[in-house]
DOLUM-66617 format. One record per residue: chain; x, y, z of N, C-alpha, C in turn. Coordinates in nm, 3 decimals. Atoms other than C-alpha are relative to their C-alpha. Layout:
<kese><cadena>A</cadena><n_px>X</n_px><n_py>Y</n_py><n_pz>Z</n_pz><ca_px>X</ca_px><ca_py>Y</ca_py><ca_pz>Z</ca_pz><c_px>X</c_px><c_py>Y</c_py><c_pz>Z</c_pz></kese>
...
END
This chain:
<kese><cadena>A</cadena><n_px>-0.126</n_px><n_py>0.005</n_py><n_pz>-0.074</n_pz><ca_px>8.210</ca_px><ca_py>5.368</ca_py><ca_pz>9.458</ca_pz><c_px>0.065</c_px><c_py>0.138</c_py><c_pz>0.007</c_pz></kese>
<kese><cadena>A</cadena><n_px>0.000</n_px><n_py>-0.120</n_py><n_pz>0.017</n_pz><ca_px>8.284</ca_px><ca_py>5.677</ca_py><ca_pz>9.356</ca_pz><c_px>-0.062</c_px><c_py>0.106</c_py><c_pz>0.109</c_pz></kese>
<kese><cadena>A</cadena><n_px>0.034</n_px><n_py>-0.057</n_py><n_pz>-0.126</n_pz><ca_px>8.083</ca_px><ca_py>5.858</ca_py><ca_pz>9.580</ca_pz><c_px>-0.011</c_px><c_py>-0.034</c_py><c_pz>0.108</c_pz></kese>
<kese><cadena>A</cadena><n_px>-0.029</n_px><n_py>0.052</n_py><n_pz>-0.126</n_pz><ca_px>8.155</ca_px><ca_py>5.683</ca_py><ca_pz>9.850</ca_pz><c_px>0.188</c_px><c_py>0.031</c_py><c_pz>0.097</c_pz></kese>
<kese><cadena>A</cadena><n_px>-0.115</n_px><n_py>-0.104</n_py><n_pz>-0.039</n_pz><ca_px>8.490</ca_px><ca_py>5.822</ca_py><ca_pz>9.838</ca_pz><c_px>0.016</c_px><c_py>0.123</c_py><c_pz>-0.021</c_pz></kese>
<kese><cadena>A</cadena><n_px>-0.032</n_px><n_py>-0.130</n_py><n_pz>-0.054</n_pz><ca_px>8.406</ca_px><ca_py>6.168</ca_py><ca_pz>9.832</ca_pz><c_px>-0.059</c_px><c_py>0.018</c_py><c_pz>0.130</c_pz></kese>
<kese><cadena>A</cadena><n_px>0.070</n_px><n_py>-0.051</n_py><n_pz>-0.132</n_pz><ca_px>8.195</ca_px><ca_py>6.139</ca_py><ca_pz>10.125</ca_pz><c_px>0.109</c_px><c_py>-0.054</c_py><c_pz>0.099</c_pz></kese>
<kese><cadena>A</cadena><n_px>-0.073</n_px><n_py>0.032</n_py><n_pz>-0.049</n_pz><ca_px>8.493</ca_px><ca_py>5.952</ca_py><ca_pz>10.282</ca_pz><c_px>0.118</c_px><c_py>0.149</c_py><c_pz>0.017</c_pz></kese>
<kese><cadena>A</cadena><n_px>-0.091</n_px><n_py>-0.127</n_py><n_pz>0.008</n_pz><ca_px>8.724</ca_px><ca_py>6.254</ca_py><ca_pz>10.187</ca_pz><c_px>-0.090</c_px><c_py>0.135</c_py><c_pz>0.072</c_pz></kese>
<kese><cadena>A</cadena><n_px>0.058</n_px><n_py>-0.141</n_py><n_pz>-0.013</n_pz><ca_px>8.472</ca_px><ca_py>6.507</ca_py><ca_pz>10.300</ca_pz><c_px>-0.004</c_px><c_py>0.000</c_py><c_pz>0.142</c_pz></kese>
<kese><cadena>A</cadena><n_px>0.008</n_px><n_py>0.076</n_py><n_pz>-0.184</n_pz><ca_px>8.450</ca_px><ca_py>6.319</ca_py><ca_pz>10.661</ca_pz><c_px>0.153</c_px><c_py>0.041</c_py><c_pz>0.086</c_pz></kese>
<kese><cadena>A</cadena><n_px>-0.110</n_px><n_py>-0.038</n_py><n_pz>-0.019</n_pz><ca_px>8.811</ca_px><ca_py>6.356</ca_py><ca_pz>10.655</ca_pz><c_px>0.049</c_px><c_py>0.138</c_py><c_pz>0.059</c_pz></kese>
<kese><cadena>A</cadena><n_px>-0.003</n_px><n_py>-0.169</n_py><n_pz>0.028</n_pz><ca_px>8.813</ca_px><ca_py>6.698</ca_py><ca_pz>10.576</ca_pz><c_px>-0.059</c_px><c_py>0.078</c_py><c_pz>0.094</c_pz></kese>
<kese><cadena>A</cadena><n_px>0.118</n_px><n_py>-0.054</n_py><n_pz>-0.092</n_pz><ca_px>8.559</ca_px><ca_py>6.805</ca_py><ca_pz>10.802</ca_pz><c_px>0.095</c_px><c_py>-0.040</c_py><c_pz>0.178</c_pz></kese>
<kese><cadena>A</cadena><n_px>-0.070</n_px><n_py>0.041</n_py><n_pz>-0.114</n_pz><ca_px>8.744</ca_px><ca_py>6.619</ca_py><ca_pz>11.117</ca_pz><c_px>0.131</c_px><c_py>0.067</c_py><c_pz>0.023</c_pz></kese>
<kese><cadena>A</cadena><n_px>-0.158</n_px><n_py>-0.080</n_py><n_pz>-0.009</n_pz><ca_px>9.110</ca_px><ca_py>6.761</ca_py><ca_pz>11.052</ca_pz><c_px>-0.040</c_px><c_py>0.107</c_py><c_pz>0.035</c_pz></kese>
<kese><cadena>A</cadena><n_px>0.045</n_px><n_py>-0.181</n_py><n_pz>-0.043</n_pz><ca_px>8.932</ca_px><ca_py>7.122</ca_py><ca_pz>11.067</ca_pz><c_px>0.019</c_px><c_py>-0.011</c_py><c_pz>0.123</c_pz></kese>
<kese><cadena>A</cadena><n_px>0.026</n_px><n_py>0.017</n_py><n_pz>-0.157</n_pz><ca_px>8.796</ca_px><ca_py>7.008</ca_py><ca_pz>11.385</ca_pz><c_px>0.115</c_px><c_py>0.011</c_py><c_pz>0.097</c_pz></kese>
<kese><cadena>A</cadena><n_px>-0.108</n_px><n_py>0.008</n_py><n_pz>-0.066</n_pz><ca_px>9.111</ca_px><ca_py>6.920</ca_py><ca_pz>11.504</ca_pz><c_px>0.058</c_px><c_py>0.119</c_py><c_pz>-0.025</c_pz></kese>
<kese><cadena>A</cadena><n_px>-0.108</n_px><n_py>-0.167</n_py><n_pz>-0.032</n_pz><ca_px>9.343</ca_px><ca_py>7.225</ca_py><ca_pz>11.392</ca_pz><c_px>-0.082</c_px><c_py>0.093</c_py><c_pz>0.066</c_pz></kese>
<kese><cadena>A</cadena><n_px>0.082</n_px><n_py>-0.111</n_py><n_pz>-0.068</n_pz><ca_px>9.087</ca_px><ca_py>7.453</ca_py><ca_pz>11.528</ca_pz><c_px>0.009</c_px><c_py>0.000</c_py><c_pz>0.141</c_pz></kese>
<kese><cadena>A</cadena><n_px>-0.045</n_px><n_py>0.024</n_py><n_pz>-0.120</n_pz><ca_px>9.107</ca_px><ca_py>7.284</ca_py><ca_pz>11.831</ca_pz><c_px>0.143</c_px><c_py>0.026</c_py><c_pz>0.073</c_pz></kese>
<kese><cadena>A</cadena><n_px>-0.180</n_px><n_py>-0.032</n_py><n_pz>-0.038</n_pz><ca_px>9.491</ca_px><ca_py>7.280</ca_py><ca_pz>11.831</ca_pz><c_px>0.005</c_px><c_py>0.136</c_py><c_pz>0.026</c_pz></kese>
<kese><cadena>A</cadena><n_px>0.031</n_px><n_py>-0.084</n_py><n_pz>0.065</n_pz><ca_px>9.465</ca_px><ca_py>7.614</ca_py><ca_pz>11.687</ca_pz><c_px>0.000</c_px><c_py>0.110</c_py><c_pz>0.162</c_pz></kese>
<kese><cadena>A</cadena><n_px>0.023</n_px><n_py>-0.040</n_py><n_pz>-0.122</n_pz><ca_px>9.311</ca_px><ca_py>7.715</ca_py><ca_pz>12.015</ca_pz><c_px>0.082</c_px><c_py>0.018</c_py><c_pz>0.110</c_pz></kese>
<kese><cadena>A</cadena><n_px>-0.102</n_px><n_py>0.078</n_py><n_pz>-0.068</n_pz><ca_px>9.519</ca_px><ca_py>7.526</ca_py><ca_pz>12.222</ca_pz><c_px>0.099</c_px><c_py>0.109</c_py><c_pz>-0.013</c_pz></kese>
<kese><cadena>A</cadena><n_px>-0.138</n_px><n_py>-0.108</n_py><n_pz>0.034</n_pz><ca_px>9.834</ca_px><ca_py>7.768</ca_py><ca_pz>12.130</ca_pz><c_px>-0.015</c_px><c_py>0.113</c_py><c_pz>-0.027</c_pz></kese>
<kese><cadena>A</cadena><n_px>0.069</n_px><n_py>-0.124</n_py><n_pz>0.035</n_pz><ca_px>9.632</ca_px><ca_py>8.054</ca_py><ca_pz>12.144</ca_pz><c_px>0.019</c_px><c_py>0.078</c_py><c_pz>-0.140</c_pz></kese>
<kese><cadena>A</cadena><n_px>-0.003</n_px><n_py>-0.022</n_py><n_pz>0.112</n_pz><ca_px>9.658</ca_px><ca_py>8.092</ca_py><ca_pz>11.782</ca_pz><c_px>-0.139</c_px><c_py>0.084</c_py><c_pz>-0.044</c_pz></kese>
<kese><cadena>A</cadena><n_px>0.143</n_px><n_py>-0.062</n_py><n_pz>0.014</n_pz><ca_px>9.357</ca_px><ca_py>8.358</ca_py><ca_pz>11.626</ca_pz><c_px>-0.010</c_px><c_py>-0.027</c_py><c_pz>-0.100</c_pz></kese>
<kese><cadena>A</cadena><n_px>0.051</n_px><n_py>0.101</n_py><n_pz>0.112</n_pz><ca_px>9.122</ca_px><ca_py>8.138</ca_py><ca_pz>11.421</ca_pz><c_px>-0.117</c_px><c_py>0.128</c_py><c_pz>-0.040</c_pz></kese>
<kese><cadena>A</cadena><n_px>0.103</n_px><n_py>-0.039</n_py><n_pz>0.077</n_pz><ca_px>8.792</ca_px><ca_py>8.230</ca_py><ca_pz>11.231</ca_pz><c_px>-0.084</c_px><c_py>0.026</c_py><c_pz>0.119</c_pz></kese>
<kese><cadena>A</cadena><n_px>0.107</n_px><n_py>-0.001</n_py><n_pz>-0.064</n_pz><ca_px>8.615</ca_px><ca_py>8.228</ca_py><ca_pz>11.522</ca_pz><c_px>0.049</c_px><c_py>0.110</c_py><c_pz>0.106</c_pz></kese>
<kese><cadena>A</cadena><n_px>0.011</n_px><n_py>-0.112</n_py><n_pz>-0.050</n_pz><ca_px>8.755</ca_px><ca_py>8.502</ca_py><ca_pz>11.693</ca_pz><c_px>-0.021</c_px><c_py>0.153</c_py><c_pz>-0.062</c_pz></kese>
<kese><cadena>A</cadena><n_px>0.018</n_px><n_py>-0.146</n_py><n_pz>0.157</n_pz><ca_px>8.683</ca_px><ca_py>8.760</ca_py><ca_pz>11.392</ca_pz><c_px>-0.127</c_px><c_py>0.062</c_py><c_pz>0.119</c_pz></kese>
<kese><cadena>A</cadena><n_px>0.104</n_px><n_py>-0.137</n_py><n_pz>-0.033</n_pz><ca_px>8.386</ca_px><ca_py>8.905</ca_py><ca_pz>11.540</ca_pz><c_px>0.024</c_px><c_py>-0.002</c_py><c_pz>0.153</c_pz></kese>
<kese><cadena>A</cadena><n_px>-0.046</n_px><n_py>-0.022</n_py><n_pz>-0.161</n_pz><ca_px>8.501</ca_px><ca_py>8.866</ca_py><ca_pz>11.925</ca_pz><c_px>0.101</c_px><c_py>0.147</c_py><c_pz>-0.009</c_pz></kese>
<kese><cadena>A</cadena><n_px>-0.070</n_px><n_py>-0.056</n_py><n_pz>0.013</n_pz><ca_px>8.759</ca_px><ca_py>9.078</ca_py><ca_pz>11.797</ca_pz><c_px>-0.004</c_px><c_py>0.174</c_py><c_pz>-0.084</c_pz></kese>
<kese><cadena>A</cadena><n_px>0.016</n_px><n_py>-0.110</n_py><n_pz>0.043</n_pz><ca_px>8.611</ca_px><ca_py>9.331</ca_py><ca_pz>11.618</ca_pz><c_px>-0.125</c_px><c_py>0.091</c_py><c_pz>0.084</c_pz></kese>
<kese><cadena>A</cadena><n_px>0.073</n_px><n_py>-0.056</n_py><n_pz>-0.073</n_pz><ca_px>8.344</ca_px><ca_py>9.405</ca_py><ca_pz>11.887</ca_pz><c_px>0.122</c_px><c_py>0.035</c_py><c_pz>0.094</c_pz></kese>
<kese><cadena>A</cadena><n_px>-0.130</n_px><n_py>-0.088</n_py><n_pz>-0.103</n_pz><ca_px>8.665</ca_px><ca_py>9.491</ca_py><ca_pz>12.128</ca_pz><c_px>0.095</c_px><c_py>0.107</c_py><c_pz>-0.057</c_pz></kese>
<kese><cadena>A</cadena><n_px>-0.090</n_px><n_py>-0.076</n_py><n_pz>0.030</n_pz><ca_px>8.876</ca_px><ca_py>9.705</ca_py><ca_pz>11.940</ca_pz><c_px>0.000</c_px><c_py>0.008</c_py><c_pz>-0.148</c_pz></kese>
<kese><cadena>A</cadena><n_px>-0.020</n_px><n_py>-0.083</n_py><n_pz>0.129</n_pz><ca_px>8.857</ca_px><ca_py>9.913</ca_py><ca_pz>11.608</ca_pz><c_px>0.115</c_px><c_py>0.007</c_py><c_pz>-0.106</c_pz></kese>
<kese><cadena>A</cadena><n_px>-0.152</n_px><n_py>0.010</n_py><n_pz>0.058</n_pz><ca_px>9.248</ca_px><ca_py>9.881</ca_py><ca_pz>11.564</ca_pz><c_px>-0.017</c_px><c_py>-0.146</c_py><c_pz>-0.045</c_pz></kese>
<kese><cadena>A</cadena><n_px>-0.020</n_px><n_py>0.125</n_py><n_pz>0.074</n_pz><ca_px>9.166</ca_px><ca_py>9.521</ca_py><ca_pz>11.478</ca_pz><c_px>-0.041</c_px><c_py>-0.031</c_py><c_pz>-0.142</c_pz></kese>
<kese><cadena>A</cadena><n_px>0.047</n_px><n_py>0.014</n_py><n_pz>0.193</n_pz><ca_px>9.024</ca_px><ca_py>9.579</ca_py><ca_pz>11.090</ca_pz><c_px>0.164</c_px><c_py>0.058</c_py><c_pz>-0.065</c_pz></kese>
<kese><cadena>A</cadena><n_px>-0.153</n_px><n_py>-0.086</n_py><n_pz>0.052</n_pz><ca_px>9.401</ca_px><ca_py>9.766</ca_py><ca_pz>11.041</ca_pz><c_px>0.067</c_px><c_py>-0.124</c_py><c_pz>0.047</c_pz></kese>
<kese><cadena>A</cadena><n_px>-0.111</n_px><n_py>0.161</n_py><n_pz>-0.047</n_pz><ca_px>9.594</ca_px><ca_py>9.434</ca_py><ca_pz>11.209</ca_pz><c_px>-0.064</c_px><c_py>-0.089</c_py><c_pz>-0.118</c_pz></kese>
<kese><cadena>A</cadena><n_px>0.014</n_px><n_py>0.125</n_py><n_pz>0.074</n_pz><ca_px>9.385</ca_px><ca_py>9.228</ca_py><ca_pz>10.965</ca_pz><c_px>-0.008</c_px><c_py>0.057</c_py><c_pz>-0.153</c_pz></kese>
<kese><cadena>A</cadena><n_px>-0.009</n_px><n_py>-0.077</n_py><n_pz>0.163</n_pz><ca_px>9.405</ca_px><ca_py>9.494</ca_py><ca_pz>10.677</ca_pz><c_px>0.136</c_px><c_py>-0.028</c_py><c_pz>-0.062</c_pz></kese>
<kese><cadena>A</cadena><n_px>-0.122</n_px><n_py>-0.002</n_py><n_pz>-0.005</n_pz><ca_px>9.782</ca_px><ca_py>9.467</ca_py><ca_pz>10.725</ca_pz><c_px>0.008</c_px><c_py>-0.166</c_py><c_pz>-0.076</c_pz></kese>
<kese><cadena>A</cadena><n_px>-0.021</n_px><n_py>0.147</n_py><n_pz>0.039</n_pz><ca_px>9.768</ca_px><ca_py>9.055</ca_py><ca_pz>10.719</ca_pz><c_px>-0.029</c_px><c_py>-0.024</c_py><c_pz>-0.142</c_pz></kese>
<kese><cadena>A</cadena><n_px>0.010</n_px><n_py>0.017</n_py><n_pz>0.162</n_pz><ca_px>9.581</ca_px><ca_py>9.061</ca_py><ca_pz>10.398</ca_pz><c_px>0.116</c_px><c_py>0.029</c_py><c_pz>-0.129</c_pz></kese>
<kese><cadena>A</cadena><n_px>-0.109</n_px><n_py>-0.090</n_py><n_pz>0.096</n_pz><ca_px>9.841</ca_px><ca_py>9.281</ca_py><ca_pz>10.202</ca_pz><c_px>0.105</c_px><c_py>-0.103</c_py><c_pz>0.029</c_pz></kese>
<kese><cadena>A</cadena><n_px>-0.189</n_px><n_py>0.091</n_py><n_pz>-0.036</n_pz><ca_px>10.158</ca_px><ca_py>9.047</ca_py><ca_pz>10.367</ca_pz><c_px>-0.087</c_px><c_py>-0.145</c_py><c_pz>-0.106</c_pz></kese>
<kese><cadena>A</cadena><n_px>0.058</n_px><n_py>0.122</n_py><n_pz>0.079</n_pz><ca_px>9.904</ca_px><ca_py>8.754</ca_py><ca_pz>10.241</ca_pz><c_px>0.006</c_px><c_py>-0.015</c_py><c_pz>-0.154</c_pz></kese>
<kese><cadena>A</cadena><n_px>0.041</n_px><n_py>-0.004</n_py><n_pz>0.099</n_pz><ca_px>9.839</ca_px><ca_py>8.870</ca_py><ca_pz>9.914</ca_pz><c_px>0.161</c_px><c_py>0.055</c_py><c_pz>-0.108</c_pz></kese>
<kese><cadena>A</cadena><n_px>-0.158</n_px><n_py>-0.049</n_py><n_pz>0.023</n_pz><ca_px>10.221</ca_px><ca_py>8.998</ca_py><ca_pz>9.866</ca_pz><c_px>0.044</c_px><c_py>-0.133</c_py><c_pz>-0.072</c_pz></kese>
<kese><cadena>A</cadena><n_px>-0.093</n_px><n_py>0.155</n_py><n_pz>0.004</n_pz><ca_px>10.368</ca_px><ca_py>8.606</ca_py><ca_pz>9.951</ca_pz><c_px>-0.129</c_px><c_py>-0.138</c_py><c_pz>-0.131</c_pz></kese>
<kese><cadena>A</cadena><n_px>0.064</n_px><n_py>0.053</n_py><n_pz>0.137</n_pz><ca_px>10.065</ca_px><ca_py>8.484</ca_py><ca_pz>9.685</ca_pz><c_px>0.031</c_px><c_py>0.068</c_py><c_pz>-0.123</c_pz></kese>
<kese><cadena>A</cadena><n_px>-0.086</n_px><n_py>-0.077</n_py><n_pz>0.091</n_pz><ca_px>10.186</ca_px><ca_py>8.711</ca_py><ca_pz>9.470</ca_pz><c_px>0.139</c_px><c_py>-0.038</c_py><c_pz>-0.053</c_pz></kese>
<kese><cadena>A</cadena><n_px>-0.127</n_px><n_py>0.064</n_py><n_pz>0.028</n_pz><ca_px>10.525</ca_px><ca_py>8.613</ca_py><ca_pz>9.449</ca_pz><c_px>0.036</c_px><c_py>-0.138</c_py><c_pz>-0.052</c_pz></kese>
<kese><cadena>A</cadena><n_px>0.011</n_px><n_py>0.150</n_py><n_pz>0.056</n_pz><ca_px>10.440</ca_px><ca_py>8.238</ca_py><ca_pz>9.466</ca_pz><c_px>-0.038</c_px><c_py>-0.066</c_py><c_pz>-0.139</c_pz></kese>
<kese><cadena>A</cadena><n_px>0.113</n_px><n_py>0.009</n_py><n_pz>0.135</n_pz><ca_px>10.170</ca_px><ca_py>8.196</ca_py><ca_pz>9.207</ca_pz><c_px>0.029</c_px><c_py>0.064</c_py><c_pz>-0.092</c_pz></kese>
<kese><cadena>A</cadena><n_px>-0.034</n_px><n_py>-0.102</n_py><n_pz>0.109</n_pz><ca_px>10.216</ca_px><ca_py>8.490</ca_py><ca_pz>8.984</ca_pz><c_px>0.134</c_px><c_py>0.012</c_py><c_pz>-0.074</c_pz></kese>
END
């Protein structure tokens, strides 16, 4: 029974992705899947996502720590 509810949770899990990614899209939001679209166009984009990390790792910082 047991494993029948992680594969239930993993089904879950797996579908919601699906969906925000989709949404995600939808609202021109930049997912995982434009990482390398984005780094074959423009050089300034490892410094936009060098930047995000540091703001990321700031507001985990603060939270967690």
């Amino acid at each position: 029974m047991n494993m029948v509810r992680h594969y239930f949770i993993g089904i879950t899990v797996l579908i919601t992705t699906v969906f925000a990614s989709l949404f995600a899209e939808k609202i021109q939001c930049k997912t995982g899947y434009d990482f390398p679209k984005g780094l074959s166009i423009s050089s300034s984009y490892w410094s936009v996502l060098g930047f995000r990390s540091f703001v990321d790792n700031l507001i985990y910082q603060k939270l967690f720590l």
